[in-house]
C-alpha positions in Angstrom: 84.1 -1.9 -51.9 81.0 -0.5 -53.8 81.6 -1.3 -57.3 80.0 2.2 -58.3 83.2 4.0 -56.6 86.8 2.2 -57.8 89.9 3.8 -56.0 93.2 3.7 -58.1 95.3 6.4 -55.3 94.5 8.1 -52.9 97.7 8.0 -50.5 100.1 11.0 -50.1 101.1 11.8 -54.1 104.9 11.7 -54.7 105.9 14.6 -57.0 105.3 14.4 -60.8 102.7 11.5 -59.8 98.4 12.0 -60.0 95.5 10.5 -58.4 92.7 9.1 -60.1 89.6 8.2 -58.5 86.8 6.5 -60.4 82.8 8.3 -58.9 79.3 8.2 -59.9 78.1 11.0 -61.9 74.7 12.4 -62.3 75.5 12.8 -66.1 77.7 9.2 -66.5 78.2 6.0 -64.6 82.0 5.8 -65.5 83.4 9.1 -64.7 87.2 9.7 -63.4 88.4 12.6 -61.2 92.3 13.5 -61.7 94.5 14.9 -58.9 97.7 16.5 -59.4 100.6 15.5 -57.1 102.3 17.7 -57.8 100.6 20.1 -55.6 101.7 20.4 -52.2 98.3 18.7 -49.5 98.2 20.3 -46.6 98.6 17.9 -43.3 94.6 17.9 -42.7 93.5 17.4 -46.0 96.0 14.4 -46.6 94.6 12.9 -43.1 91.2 13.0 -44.7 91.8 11.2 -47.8 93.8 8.8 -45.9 90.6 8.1 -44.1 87.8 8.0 -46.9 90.2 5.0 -48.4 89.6 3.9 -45.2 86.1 3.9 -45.3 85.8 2.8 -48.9 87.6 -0.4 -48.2 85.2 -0.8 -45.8 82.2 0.2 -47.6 79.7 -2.8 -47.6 81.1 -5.1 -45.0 79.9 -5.5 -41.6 82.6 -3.9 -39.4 81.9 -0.9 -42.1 79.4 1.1 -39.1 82.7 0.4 -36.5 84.9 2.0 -39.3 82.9 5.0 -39.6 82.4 5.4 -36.1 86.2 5.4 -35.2 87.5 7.3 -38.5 84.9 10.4 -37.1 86.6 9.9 -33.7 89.9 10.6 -35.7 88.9 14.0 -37.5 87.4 15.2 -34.5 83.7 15.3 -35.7 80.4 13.7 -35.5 79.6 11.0 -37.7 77.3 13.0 -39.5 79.7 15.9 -40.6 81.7 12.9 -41.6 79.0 12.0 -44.1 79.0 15.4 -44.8 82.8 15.5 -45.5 82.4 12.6 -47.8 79.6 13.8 -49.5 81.3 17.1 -50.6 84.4 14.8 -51.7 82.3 13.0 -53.8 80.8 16.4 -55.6 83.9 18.4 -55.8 87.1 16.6 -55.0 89.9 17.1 -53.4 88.8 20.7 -53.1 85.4 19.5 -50.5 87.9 18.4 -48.4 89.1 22.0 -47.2 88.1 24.0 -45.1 85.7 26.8 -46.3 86.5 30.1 -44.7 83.4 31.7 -42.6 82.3 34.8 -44.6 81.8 36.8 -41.5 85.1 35.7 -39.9 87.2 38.1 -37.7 84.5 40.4 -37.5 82.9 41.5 -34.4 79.4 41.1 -33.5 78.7 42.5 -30.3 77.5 46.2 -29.7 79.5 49.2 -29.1 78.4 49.2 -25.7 79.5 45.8 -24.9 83.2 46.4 -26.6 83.5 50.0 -24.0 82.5 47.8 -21.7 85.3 45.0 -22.2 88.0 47.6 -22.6 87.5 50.2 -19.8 87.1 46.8 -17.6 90.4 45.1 -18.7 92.3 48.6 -18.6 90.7 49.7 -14.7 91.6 46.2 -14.0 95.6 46.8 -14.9 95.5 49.9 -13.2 98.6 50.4 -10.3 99.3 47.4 -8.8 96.5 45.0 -9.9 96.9 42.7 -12.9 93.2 41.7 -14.5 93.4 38.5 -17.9 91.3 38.5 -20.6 89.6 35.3 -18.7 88.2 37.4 -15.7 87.3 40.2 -17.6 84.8 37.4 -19.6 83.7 36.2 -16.4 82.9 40.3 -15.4 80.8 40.6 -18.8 79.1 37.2 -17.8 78.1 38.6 -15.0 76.8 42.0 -16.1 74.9 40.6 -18.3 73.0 38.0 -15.6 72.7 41.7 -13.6 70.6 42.9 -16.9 68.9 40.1 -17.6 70.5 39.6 -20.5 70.8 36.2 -22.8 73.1 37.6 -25.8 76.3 38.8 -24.2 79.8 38.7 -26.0 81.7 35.1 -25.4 85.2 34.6 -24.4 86.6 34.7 -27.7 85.1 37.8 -28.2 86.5 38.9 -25.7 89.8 37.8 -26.5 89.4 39.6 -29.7 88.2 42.8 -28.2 91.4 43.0 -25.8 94.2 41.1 -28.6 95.2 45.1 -29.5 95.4 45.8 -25.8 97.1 43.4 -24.8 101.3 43.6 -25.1 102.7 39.6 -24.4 100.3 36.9 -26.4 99.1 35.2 -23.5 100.9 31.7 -23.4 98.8 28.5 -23.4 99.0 26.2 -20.6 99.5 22.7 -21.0 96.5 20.9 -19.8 98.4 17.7 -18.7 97.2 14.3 -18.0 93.1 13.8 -18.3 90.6 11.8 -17.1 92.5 9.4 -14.1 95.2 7.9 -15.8 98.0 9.1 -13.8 100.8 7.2 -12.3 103.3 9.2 -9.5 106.6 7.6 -9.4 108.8 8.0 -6.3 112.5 8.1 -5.6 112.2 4.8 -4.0 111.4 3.5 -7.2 107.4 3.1 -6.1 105.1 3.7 -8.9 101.5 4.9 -7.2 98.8 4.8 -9.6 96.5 7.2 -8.4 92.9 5.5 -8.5 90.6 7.1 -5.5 90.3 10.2 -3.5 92.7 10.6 -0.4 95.3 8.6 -2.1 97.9 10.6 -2.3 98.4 14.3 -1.6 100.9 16.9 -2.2 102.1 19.6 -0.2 103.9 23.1 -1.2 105.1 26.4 -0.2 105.2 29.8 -2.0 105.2 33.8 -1.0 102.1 35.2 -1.7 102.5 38.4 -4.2 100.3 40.5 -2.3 101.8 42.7 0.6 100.0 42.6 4.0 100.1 45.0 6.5 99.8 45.2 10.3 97.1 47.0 12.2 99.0 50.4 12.4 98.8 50.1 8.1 103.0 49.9 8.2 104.1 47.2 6.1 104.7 43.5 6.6 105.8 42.4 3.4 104.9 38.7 1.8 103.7 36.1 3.6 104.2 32.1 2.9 101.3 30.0 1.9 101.5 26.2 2.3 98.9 23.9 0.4 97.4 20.8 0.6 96.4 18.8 -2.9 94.5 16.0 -3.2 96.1 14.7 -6.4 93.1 12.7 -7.6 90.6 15.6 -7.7 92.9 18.4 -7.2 91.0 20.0 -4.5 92.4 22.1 -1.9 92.7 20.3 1.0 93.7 22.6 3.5 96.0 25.7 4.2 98.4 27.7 6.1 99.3 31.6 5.9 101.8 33.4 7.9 105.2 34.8 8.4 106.9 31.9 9.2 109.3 30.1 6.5 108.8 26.9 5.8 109.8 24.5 8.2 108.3 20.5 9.5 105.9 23.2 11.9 104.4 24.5 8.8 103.9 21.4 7.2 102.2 19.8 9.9 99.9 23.3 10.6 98.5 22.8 6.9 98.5 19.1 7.2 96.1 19.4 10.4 93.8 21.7 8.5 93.8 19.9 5.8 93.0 16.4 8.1 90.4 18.4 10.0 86.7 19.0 9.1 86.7 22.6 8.9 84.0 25.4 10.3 84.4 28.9 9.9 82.5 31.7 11.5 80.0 34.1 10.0 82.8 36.8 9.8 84.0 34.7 6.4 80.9 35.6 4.7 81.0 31.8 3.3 78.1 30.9 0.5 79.1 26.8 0.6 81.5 24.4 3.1 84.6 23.2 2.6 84.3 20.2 3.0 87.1 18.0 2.4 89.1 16.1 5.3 90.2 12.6 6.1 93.8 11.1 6.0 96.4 10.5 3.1 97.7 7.3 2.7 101.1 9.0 0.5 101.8 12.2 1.4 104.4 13.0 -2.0 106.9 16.2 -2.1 109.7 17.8 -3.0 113.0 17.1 -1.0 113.5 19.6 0.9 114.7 20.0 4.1 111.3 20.7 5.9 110.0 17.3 3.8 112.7 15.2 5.3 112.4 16.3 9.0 112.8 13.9 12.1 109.6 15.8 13.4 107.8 14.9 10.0 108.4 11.7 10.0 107.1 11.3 14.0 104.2 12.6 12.3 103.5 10.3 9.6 104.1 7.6 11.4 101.7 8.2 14.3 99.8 8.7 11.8 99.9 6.1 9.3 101.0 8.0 6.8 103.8 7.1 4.0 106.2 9.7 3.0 107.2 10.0 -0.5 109.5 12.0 -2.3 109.4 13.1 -6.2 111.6 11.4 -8.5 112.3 14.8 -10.4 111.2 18.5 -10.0 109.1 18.3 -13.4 106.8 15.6 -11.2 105.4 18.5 -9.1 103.0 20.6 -11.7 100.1 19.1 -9.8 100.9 21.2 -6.5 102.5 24.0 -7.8 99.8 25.0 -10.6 97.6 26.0 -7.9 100.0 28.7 -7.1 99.5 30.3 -10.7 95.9 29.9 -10.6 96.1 31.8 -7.2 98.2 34.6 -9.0 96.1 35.3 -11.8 92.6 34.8 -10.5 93.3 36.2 -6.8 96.3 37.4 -5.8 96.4 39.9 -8.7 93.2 41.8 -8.0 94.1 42.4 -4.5 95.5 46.2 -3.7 99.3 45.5 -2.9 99.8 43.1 -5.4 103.7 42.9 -6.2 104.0 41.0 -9.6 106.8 37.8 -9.3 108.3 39.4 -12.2 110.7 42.2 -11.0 110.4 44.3 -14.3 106.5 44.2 -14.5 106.0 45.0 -10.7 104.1 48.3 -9.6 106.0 50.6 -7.8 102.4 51.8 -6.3 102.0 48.0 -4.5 103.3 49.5 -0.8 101.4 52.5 -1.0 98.1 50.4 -1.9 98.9 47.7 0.6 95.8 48.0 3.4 94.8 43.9 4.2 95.9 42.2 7.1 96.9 39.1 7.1 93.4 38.1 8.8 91.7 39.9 6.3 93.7 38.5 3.3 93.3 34.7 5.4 89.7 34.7 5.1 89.3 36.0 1.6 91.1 33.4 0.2 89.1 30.6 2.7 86.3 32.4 0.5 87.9 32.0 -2.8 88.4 28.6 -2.1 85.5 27.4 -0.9 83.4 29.3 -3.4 85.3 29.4 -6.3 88.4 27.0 -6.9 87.2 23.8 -5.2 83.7 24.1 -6.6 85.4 24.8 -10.3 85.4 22.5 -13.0 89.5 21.2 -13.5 89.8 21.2 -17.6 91.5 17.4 -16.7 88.5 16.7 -14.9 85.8 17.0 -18.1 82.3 18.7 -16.6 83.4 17.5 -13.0 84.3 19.8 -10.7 87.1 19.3 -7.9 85.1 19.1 -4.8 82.4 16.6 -7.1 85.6 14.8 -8.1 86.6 14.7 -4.4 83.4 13.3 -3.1 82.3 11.1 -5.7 86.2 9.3 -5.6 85.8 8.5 -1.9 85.8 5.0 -1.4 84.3 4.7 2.6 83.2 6.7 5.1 86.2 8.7 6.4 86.8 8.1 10.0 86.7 11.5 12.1 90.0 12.0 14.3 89.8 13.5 17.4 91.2 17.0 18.4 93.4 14.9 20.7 94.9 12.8 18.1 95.8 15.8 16.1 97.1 18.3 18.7 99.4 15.3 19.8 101.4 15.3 16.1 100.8 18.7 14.5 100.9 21.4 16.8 104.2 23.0 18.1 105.7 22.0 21.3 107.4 23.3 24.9 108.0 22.7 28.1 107.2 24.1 31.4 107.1 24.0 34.8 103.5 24.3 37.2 103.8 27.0 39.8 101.3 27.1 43.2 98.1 27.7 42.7 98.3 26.0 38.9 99.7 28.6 37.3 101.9 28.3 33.9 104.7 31.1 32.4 104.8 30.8 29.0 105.7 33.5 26.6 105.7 36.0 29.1 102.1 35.5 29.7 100.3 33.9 32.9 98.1 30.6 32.1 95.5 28.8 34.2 93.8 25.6 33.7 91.3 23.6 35.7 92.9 20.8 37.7 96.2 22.0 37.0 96.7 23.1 41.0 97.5 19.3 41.6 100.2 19.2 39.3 102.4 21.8 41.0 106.1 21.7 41.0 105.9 19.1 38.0 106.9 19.9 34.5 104.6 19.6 31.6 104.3 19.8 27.8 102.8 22.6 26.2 101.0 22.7 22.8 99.9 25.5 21.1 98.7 27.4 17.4 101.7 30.0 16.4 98.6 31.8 15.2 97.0 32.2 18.7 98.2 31.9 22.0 96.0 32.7 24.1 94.8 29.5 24.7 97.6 26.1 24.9 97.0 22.5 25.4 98.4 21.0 28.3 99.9 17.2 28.4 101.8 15.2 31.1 104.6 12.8 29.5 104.7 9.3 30.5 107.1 7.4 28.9 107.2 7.6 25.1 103.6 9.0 25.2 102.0 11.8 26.4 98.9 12.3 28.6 96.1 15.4 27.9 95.4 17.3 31.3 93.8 20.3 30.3 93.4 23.8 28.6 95.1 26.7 30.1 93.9 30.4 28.8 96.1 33.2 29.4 94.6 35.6 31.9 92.9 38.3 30.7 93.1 37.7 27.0 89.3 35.5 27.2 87.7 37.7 24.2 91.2 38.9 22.6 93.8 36.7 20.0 97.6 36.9 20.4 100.1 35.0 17.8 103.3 33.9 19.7 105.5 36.5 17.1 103.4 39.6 18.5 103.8 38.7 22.1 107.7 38.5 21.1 107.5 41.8 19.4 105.7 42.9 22.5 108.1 41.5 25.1 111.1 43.1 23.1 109.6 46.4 23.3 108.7 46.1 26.8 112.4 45.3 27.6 114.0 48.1 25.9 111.3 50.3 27.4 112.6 49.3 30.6 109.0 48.1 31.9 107.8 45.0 33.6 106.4 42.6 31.2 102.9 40.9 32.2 99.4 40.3 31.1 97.8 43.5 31.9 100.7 45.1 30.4 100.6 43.2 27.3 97.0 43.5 26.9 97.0 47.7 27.9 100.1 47.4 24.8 97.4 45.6 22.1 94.4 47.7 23.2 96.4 51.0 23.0 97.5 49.8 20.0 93.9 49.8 18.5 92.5 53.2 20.5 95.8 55.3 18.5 94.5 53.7 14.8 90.9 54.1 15.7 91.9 57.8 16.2 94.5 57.9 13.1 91.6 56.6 10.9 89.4 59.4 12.7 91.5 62.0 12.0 92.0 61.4 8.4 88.6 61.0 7.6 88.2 64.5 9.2 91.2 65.8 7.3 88.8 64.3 4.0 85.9 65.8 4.7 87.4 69.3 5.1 88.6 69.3 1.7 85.3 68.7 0.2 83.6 71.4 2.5 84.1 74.1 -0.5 82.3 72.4 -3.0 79.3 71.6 -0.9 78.8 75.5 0.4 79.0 75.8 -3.5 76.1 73.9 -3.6 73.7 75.1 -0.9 74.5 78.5 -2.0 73.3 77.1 -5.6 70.2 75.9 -3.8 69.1 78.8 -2.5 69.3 81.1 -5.6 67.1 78.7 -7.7 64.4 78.1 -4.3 64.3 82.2 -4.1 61.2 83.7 -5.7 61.2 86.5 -8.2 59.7 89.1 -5.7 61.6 87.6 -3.0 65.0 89.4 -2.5 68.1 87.2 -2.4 69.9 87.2 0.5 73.3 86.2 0.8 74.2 84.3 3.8 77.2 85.7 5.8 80.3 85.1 5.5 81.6 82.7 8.1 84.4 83.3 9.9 86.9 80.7 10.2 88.0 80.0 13.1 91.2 78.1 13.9 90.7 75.3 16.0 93.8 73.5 17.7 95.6 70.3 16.1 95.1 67.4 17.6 98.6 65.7 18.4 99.3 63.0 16.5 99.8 60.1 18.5 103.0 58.2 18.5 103.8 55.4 16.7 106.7 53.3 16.7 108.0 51.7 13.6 109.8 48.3 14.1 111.3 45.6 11.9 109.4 42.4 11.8 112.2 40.0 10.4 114.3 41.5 12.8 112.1 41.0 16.2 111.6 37.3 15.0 115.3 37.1 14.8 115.9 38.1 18.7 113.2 35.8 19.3 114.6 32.4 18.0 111.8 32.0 15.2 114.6 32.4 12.5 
């Protein structure tokens, strides 16, 4: 210890006692500062003094830099504002050792401009059934501001403090969770999986999506599931599935093949980067439910070389399921038919702003995550974001699987028989495939996408395994898409119609279909544009009074006369229940 500075107390003081600490003085060498104890410290000033004792006792000795180092490490602070910190002790006291109040604190800074700004965009974002936080409406200002050209724009606390009267519920702080890659996953068989590299282990998880689809006439679907894929080590979004269909082992193994496949998307996605994450798990870890703990799951993994794993408890899943949140609150909620997961806070106005399809809503959330999640920096991660987290934990060159390999485990399964001529009856559709003339009379397996039928993969068992032949396309249906629920919905409607059910039929049923809400849309933006006709003969009457010259005579323009021109009939169109058709077609 120096011998200018001698320390008689300077632990926690126990009512009625004092500290007395012995400093150098400008005016004396033996000058002695008193404490009272009997004053209640607060918690962070008594953790201070606790460590300049620390750092006096190690004041001239050669582990004294070490000290230092680790005691700033403690506060929270650079070494320097340590020194700082000690210097003000040593000048005024105990007092130094608090913390000094900002004089311009809780005031607001930014312009009057900037705060309209923040508040008209928070309160249009909360409008009907949309649901806008604080955090997005930061990122809007951020990005107004890079539209300007402008460096000085209001920060996210300011923005928080713009929006805290505006805001009802205090927004509740998530927990960030474990950090860096110290994370162990521990299984009900008792297996302990320290997670070290990407690929390891990934997690899989279903949830309805709070948004409300429609179909192509605009009548209402309701909420469809979405399955994920997590790569626990970087937490990227490995793959996906939406539809109607509730979670089952099929659902699993759709995400799972999207999630093993490299992935390509057309131009209609609008993408700005790739997603481009594949490869094979070595644990796949979830909950246990029923769809987890499938025979036809287990096939899978095993052809597969993949080890199922199931959580020890439901706590163990926060890894897969905050995704979901981050999906609510970021996405989901500034869609148009949002429906809030919280019955009392939902918008009745969420089924009369419902408009996306689910192809539409499919390939805007392929956008969100290839652009915006997966490309994000995790707050576990540090500055790394999930898909540099992804690639840089890689630990080979992943090997590519085949289609083959894939469509063998993952996709759904049936069976039929070949007709003459190699021709296939599947879903009340006609299928032909090359080479498939010499397999008539003989019964094959059929594999195909729920989400499109129009084209299946045909195999030939032998044995245990199963042999590719070909791909059979449905006739007629070359440049059109068909999920196996529509063709259901189709076929029951041809039924009770009492008509005969083919391809030409089907397709005359999806085309019509399109021709009556080409004409719908038609006809209502007619029905728009003869409301505002008033206003704009307002106008050009307007225009013509101020063109008109002083010697020039005015001269009104007739009166037209209006003449009534026949309705168009509205087309008919029939309203059906979609759980219900999916019932009376096996899928529930």
């Amino acid at each position: 210890m120096d011998p200018a500075t001698e320390l008689i107390s300077v632990s926690p003081a126990a009512p009625g006692m004092q500290l007395a600490l012995r400093l150098p003085t400008p005016d004396t060498d033996d000058s002695w500062l008193i404490v009272d104890g009997s004053s209640e410290l607060p918690d962070y000033v008594q953790q201070r003094m606790r460590i300049i004792q620390q750092l006096l006792a190690a004041r001239g000795t050669k582990t004294y830099t070490q000290v230092q180092r680790q005691a700033a490490r403690s506060l929270g602070m650079s070494v320097r504002s340590l020194r700082r910190l000690v210097k003000a002790w040593q000048e005024l006291g105990v007092a130094g050792l608090s913390r000094q109040p900002r004089s311009d604190q809780g005031s607001i800074k930014a312009s009057q401009e900037w705060q309209d700004f923040i508040v008209k965009t928070y309160k249009d974002g909360n409008r009907g059934s949309r649901q806008m936080s604080p955090a997005q409406v930061a990122v809007q200002v951020q990005a107004r501001a890079q539209t300007l050209g402008v460096e000085d724009y209001p920060g996210r606390t300011t923005v928080y403090r713009i929006l805290r009267p505006y805001i009802e519920k205090v927004q509740q702080k998530r927990s960030l969770g474990w950090r860096q890659d110290r994370l162990t996953l521990h299984t009900r068989e008792g297996l302990a999986i320290a997670i070290e590299w990407s690929n390891q282990v990934w997690q899989v998880d279903h949830t309805r999506a709070d948004v409300l689809v429609v179909d192509q006439s605009g009548e209402v679907l309701g909420r469809p599931w979405l399955t994920i894929v997590v790569d626990t080590y970087s937490r990227c979004i490995m793959g996906i599935y939406l539809g109607f269909d509730a979670p089952s082992s099929a659902v699993v193994c759709l995400a799972l093949r999207h999630a093993i496949m490299p992935k390509q998307y057309s131009s209609a996605y609008e993408l700005q980067g790739n997603w481009g994450t594949y490869g094979l798990p070595q644990y796949l870890y979830t909950d246990g439910g029923k769809d987890f703990r499938s025979q036809h799951l287990e096939q899978v993994a095993t052809e597969l070389g993949i080890v199922l794993c199931l959580r020890r408890k439901p706590s163990d899943g926060g890894i897969v399921e905050r995704p979901f949140g981050t999906f609510n609150t970021q996405f989901f909620s500034t869609l148009p038919g949002y429906v809030s997961s919280n019955v009392e806070t939902r918008s009745p106005a969420a089924e009369s702003e419902a408009c996306l399809t689910l192809m539409q809503l499919e390939q805007m959330l392929v956008r969100y995550i290839v652009d915006h999640y997966n490309p994000a920096v995790d707050a576990r991660m540090g500055d790394q974001s999930r898909i540099g987290r992804w690639e840089a934990g890689r630990i080979a060159q992943l090997p590519l699987l085949v289609d083959r390999e894939l469509d063998l485990c993952l996709m759904r399964r049936d069976q039929r028989k070949v007709y003459r001529s190699g021709y296939i009856q599947f879903a009340n559709l006609t299928y032909q495939g090359e080479h498939l003339a010499a397999y008539a009379g003989e019964s094959v397996i059929l594999r195909y996408d729920p989400r499109d039928i129009t084209t299946v993969l045909v195999y030939q068992g032998k044995g245990s395994k199963e042999e590719f032949l070909t791909r059979a396309h449905a006739q007629g249906w070359e440049t059109e898409t068909l999920s196996y629920a529509e063709a259901q919905a189709i076929s029951e409607r041809k039924r009770e119609a009492g008509r005969a059910i083919s391809n030409r039929t089907m397709l005359e049923e999806v085309r019509d279909r399109e021709t009556r809400i080409r004409k719908l849309q038609k006809q209502q933006k007619q029905q728009e544009n003869v409301s505002v006709t008033p206003d704009v003969a307002v106008i050009d009457v307007l225009a013509v009074q101020v063109n008109a010259t002083v010697t020039e005579p005015i001269v009104q323009p007739e009166p037209e006369v209006e003449v009534e021109k026949p309705k168009k009939p509205v087309p008919y169109v029939r309203v059906v229940d979609y759980e219900e058709l999916k019932r009376g077609a096996g899928l529930l």
